[in-house]
C-alpha positions as CSV (number, residue, x, y, z in Angstrom):
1,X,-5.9,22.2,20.1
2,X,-3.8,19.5,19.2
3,X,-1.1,19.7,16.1
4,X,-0.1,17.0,14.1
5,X,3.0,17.5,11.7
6,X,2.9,15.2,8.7
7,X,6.6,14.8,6.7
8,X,5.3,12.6,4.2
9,X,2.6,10.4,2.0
10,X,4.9,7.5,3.2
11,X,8.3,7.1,4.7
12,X,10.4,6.0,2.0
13,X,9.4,8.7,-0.3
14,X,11.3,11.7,0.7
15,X,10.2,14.9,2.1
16,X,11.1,18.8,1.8
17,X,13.8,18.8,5.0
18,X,12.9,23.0,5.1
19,X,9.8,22.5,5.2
20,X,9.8,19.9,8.2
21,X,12.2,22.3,9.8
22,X,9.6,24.9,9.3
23,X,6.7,22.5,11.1
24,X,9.3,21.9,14.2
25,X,9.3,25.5,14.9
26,X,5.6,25.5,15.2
27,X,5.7,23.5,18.2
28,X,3.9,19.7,17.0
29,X,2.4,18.1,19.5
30,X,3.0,14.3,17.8
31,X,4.9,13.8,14.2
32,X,3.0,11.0,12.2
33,X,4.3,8.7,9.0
34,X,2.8,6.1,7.4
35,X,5.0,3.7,6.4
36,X,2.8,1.6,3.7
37,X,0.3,0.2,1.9
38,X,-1.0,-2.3,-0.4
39,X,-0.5,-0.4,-3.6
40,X,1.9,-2.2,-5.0
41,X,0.7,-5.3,-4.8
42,X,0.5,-8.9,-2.8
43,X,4.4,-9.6,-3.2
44,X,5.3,-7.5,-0.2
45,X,2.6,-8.7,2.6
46,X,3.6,-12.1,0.8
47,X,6.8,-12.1,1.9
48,X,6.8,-9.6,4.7
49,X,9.1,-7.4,3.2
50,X,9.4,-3.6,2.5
51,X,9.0,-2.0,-1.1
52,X,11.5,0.6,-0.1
53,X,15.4,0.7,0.1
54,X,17.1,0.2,3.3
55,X,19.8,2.8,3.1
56,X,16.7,5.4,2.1
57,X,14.3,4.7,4.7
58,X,17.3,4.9,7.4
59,X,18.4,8.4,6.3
60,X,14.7,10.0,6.1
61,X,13.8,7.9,9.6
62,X,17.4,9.1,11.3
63,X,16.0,13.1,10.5
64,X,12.4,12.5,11.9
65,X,14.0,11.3,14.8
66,X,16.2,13.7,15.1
67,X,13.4,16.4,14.7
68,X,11.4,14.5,17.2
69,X,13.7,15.0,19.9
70,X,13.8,18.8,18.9
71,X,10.5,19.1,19.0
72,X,10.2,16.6,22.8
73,X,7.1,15.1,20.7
74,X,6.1,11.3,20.1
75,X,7.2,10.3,16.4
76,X,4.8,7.0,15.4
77,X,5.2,5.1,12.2
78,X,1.9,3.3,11.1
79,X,2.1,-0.2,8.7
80,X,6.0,-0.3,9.1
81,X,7.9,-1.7,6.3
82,X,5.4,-1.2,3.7
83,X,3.2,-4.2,4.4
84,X,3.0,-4.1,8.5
85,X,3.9,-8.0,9.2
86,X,6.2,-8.5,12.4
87,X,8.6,-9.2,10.2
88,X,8.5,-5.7,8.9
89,X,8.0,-4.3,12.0
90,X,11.3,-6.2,13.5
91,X,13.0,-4.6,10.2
92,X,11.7,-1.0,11.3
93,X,13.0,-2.0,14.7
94,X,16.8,-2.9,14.2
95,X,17.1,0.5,11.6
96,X,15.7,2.0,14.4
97,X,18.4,0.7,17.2
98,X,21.0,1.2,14.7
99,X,20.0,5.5,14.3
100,X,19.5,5.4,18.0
101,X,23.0,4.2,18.3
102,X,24.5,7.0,15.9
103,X,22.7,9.3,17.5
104,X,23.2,8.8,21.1
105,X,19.8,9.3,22.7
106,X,18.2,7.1,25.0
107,X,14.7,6.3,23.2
108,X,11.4,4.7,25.0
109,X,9.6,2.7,22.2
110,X,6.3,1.2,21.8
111,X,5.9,-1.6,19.1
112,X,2.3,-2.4,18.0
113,X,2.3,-6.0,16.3
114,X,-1.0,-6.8,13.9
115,X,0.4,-10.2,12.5
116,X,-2.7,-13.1,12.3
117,X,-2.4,-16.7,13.2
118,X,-3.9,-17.9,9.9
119,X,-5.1,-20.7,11.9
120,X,-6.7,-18.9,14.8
121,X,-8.2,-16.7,11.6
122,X,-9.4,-19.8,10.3
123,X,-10.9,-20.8,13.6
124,X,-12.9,-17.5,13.6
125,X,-13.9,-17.5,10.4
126,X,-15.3,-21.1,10.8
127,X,-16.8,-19.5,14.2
128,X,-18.4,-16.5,12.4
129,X,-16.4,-14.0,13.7
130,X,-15.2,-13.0,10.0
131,X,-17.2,-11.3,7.0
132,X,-16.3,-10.2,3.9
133,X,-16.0,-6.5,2.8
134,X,-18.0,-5.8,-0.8
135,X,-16.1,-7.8,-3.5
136,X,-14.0,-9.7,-1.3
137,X,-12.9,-12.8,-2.6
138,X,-14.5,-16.1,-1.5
139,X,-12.6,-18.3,1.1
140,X,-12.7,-21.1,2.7
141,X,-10.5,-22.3,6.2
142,X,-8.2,-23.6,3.8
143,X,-7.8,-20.8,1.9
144,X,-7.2,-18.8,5.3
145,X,-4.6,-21.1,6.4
146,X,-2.7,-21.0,2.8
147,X,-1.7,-17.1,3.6
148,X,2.0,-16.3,4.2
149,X,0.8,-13.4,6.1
150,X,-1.9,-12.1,7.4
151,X,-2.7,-8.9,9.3
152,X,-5.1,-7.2,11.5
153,X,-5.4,-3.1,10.5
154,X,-5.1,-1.1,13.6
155,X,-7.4,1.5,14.4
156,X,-7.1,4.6,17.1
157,X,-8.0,2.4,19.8
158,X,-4.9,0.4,19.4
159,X,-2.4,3.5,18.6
160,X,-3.8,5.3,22.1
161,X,-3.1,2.0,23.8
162,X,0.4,3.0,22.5
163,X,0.8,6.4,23.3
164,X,-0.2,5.6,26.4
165,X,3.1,4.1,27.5
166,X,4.6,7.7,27.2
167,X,6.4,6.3,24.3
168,X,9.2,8.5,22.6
169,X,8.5,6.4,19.1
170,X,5.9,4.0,18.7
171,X,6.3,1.7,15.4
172,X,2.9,0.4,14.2
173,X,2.1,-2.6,12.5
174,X,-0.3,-2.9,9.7
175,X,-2.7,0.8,10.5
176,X,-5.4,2.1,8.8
177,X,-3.9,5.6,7.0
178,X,-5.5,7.7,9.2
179,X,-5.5,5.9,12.8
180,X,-1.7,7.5,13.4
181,X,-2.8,11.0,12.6
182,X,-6.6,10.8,14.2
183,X,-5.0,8.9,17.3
184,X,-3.8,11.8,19.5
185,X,-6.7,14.0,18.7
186,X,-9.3,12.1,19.5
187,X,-7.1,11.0,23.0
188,X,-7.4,15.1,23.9
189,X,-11.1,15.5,23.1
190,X,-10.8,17.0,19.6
191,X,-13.9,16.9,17.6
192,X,-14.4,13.1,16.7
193,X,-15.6,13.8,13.2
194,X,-13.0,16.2,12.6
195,X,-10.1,14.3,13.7
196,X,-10.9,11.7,11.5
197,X,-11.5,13.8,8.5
198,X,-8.2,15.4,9.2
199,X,-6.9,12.6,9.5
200,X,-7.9,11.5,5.8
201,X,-6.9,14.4,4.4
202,X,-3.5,14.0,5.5
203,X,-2.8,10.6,5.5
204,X,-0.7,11.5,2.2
205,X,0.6,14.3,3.4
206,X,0.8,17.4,0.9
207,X,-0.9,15.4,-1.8
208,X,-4.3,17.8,-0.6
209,X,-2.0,20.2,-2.0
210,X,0.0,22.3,-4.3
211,X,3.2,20.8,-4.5
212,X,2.3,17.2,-3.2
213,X,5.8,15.7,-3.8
214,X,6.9,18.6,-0.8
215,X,5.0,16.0,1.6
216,X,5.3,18.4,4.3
217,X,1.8,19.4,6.1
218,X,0.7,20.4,9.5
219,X,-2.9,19.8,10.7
220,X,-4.5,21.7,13.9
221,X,-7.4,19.7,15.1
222,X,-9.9,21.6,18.0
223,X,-13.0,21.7,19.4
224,X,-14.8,22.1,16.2
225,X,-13.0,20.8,12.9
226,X,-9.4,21.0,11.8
227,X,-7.3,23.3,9.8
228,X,-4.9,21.7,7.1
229,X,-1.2,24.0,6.7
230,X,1.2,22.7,3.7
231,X,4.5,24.0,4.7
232,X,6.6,24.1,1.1
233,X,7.6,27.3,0.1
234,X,4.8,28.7,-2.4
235,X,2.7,25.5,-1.9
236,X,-1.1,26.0,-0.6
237,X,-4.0,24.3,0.1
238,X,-7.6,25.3,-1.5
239,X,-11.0,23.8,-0.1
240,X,-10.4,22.1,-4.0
241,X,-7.4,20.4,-3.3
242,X,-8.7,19.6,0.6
243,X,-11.8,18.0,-0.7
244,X,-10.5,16.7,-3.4
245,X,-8.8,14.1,-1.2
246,X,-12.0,12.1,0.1
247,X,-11.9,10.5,-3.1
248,X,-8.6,9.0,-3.1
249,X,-8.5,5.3,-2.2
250,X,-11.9,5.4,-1.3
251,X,-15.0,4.7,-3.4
252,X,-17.6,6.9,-1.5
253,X,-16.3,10.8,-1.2
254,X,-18.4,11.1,1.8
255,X,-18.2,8.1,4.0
256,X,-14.8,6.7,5.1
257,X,-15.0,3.5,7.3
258,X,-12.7,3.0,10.2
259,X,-12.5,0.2,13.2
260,X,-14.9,1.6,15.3
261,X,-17.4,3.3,12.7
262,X,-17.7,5.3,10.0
263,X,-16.6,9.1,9.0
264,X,-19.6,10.9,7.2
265,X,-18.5,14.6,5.5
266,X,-22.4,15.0,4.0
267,X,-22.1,18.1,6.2
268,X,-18.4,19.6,6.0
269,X,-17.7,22.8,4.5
270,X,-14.5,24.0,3.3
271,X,-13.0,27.5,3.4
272,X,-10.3,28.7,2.8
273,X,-8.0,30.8,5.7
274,X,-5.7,32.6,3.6
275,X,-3.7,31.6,0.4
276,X,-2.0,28.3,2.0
277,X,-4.6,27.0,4.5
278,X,-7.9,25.5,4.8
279,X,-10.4,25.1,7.3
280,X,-13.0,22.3,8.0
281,X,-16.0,21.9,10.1
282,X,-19.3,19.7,9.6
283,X,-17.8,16.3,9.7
284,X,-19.4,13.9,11.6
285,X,-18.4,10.1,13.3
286,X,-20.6,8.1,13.3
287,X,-19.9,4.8,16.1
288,X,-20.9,1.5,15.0
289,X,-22.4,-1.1,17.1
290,X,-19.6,-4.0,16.6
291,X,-16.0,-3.2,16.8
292,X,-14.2,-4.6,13.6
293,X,-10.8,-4.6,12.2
294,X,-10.2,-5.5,8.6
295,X,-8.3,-8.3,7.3
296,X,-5.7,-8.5,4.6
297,X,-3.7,-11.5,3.2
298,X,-1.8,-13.2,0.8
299,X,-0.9,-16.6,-0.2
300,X,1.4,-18.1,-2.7
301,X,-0.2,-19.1,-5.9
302,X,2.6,-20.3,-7.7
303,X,6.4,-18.7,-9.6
304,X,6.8,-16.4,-12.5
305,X,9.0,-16.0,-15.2
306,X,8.4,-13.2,-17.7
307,X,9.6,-13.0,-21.5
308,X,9.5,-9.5,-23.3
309,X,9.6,-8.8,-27.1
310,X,9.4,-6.0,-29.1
311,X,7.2,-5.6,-32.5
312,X,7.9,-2.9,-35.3
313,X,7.0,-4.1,-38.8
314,X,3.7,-2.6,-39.4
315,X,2.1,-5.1,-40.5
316,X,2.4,-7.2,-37.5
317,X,1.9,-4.1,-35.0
318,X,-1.2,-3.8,-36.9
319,X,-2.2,-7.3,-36.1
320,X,-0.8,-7.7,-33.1
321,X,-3.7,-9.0,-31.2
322,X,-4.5,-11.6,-33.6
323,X,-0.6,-12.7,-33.7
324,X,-0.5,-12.8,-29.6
325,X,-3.7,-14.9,-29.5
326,X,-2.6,-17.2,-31.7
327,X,1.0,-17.4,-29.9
328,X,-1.2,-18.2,-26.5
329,X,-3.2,-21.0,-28.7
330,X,-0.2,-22.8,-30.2
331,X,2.4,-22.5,-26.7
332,X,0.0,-24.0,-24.3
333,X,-1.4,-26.6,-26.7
334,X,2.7,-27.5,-26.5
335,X,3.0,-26.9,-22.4
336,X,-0.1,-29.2,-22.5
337,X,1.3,-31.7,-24.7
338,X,4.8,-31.6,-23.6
339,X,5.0,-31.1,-20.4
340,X,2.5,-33.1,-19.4
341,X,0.8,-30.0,-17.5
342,X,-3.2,-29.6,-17.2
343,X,-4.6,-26.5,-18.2
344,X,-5.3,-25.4,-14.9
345,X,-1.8,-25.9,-14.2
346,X,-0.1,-23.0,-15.4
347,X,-1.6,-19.3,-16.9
348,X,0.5,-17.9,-19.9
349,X,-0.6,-14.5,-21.1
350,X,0.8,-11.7,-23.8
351,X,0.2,-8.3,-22.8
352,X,0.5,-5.5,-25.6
353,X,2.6,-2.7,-24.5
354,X,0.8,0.2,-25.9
355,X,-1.8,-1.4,-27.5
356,X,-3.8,-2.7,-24.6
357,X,-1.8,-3.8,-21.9
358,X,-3.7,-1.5,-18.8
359,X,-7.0,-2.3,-19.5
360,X,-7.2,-5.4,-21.8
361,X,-10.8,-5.9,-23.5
362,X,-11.9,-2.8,-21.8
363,X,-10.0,-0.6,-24.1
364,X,-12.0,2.2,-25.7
365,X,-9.3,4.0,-27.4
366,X,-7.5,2.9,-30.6
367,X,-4.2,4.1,-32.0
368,X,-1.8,2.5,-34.4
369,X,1.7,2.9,-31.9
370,X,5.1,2.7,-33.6
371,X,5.9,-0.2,-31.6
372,X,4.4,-2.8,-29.1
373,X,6.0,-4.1,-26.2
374,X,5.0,-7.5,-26.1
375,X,5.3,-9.4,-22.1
376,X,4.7,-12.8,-21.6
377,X,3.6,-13.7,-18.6
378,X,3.8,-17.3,-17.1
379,X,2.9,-18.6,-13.6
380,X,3.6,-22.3,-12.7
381,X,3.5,-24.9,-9.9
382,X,7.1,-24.2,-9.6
383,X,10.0,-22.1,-10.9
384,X,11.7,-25.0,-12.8
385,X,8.2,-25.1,-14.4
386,X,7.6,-21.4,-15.1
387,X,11.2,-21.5,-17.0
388,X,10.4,-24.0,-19.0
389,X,7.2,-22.7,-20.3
390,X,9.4,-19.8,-20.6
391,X,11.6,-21.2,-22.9
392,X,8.9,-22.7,-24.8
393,X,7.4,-20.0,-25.4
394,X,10.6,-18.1,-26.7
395,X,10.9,-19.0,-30.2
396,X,7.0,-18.2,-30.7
397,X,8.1,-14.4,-29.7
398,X,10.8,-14.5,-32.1
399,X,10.2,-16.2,-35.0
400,X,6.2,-16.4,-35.5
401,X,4.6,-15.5,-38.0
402,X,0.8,-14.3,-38.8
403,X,0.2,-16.8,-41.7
404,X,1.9,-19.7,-42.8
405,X,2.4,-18.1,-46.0
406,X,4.4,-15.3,-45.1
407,X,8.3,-14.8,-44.6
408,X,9.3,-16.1,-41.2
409,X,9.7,-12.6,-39.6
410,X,12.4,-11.8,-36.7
411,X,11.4,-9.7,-33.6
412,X,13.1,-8.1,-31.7
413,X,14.2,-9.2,-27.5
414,X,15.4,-7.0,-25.0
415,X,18.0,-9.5,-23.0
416,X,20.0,-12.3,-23.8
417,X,18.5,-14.2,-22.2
418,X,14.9,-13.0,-22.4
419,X,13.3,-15.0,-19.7
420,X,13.4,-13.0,-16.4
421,X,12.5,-15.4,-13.5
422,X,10.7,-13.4,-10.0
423,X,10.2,-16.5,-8.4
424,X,7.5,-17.2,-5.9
425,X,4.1,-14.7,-6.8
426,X,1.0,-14.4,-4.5
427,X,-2.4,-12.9,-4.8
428,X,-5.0,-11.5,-2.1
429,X,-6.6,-13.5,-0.3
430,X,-8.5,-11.8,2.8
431,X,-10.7,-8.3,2.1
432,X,-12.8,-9.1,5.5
433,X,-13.4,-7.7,8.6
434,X,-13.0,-9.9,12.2
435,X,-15.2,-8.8,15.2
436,X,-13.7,-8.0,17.7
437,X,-14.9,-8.1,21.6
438,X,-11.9,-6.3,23.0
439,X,-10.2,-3.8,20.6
440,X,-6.3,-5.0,21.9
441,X,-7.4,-8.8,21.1
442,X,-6.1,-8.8,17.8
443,X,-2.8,-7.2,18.7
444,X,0.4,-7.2,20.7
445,X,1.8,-4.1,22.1
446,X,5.6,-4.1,23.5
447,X,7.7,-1.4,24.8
448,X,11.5,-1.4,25.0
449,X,14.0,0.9,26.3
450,X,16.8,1.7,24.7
451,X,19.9,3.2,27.0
């Protein structure tokens, strides 16, 4: 039997510090974090930056080190730094040095790298070697070689490789969710299907829960299956909640696709233990005849500056679509003319807080709101660009009126000023998968001693 204690959904998020206490005393055999993912968007593999605070990240990492040399277990970290570029990873690294400092323990750790060449990527997409994942975008080698960042994702292969130094801590690069918890397992002969099923269910920690913001789970993976244990006070887990979970992040609720092959839980069946835990047996893996690691990237497509407004007279609240399309009509006929900018050149959007702004022209539900938010939303070759189209489009959000009949009308803005500048944006590029020959070709794998 192998155990696998699971703080959190993602470092960075906070975790029930009893209830980890609690999952030391039964005696772990590895402690597993992931550390990301691309939920919030391109901006952070962009730049190769984490989404979450420094000074948070540091406190909740300096406890799971500290309760992984309680517990004499390995403590890995999978897609450090939210996005899982080097650069992220060398960001993990130095908070890491600095706790081991404070806290005074010599520490062994492995560091798995997934950062891509884009032109070696190129070269392998122009060899073949790279195909795209259903509704990938299209690219081309110049597309490829555009991206800020690209990385490989890291199956179990890759985190065994790393275990296998006898590492203390091991901090992971861009992983799948589930390759940190499945890793160990499947290294001690636990049931392949199981482990990885396991491993899905708790990639987010108590979210297969009651009380998912506790984050706190252990799983016990054998022979067999696995048995899922959240460990908040009063929180359980139900073969609801457990199952409940394939679906997250995943579009089929019975197959899950790894490096390596493919998880199929056709076959599992649920019950539940006692009023807090679950057990699952039935999975089944499923190898595939190609290894493959998928591909993510982003590229810079350009800088934004945003402009928000608010509506409240009825009558234009009531019209508001017809008063933001004719905004859009009027501004970039003046960027065009102005500015000397094709269309191509720059995108300038209204979104209708409340109105429509999630879902667009796929809206089936009508209300008449109070109020609507109004964003503007401008991208641009450059920043100087994006602010002037900014500022063009200010007076429109002000001052504009439905007809040229009626009053001019005043709106209300937010700031002074009301143009809010982010600066470089990027989009997705890569949703592939590269072949791979030798599992470790894609990735680096260093260890480092710290006295």
């Amino acid at each position: 039997m192998t155990r696998v204690l699971i703080p959190s959904g993602a470092l960075g998020l906070n975790y029930d510090t009893q209830a980890l206490q609690r999952g030391i005393a039964a005696k772990p055999d590895i402690i597993a974090i992931d550390g990301g993912s691309t939920d919030s968007g391109p901006s952070y593999l962009g730049r190769g930056v984490s989404k979450y605070a420094r000074a948070s990240t540091k406190l909740e990492w300096a406890g799971l080190m500290a309760a992984r040399a309680e517990a004499g277990v390995p403590l890995v970290i999978g897609t450090a730094g939210t996005c899982g570029t080097d650069s992220a990873v060398d960001w993990m690294l130095d908070i890491t040095r600095e706790i081991a400092a404070e806290q005074g323990r010599p520490l062994k750790i492995a560091v798995l790298r997934s950062s891509q060449d884009p032109d070696q990527i190129a070269q392998a997409f122009e060899g073949g070697d790279i195909t795209p994942l259903a509704n990938a975008p299209d690219v081309t080698s110049q597309i490829i070689r555009s991206c800020s960042n690209i990385v490989a994702l890291a199956g179990a292969e890759q985190i065994t490789a790393a275990l296998e130094t006898g590492a203390d801590i091991i901090i992971a690069g861009r992983t799948t969710d589930t390759a940190i918890i499945a890793a160990l397992p499947l290294m001690r002969g636990c049931h392949a299907g199981g482990a990885w099923h396991g491993a899905k269910i708790g990639e987010c920690g108590a979210l297969c829960a009651t009380n998912p913001q506790s984050g706190v789970i252990s799983i016990d993976f054998d022979a067999t299956g696995f048995t899922v244990t959240p460990l908040a006070a009063g929180a359980h887990a139900s073969p609801h909640t457990v199952s409940a979970h394939m679906l997250y992040e995943n579009s089929d609720p019975f197959i899950l696709y790894e490096p390596g092959g493919y998880l199929d839980v056709t076959g599992a069946e649920y019950a539940a233990v006692d009023g807090t835990s679950v057990r699952v047996e039935g999975s089944k893996w499923v190898a595939s005849d190609r290894y493959t690691v998928k591909l993510e990237g982003a590229r810079p497509v350009g800088c934004r500056t945003v402009v928000m407004a608010l509506l409240r007279d009825p009558h234009y609240v009531a019209n508001a679509q017809i008063w933001a399309d004719d905004i859009v009509d009027k501004c970039s006929a003046k960027v065009i003319e102005r500015m000397g900018l094709a269309a191509e050149d720059f995108t300038l959007e209204l979104r209708l807080i409340g109105q429509s702004a999630s879902f667009g022209t796929l809206e089936t539900r009508a209300a008449t709101p109070l109020e609507i938010g109004v964003i503007g939303i401008i991208t641009a070759p450059d920043e100087a660009q994006a602010s002037e189209i900014g500022k063009l489009l200010n007076p429109y959000l002000l001052h504009h009126p439905l007809t040229q009949e009626e009053e001019q009308p005043t709106f209300a803005f937010l700031f002074s000023p009301p143009e809010m500048h982010q600066g470089q944006v990027y989009e997705f590029a890569l949703s592939h998968v590269l072949h791979l020959s030798d599992p470790m070709a894609a990735f680096e794998l260093e260890v480092i001693d710290i006295a």
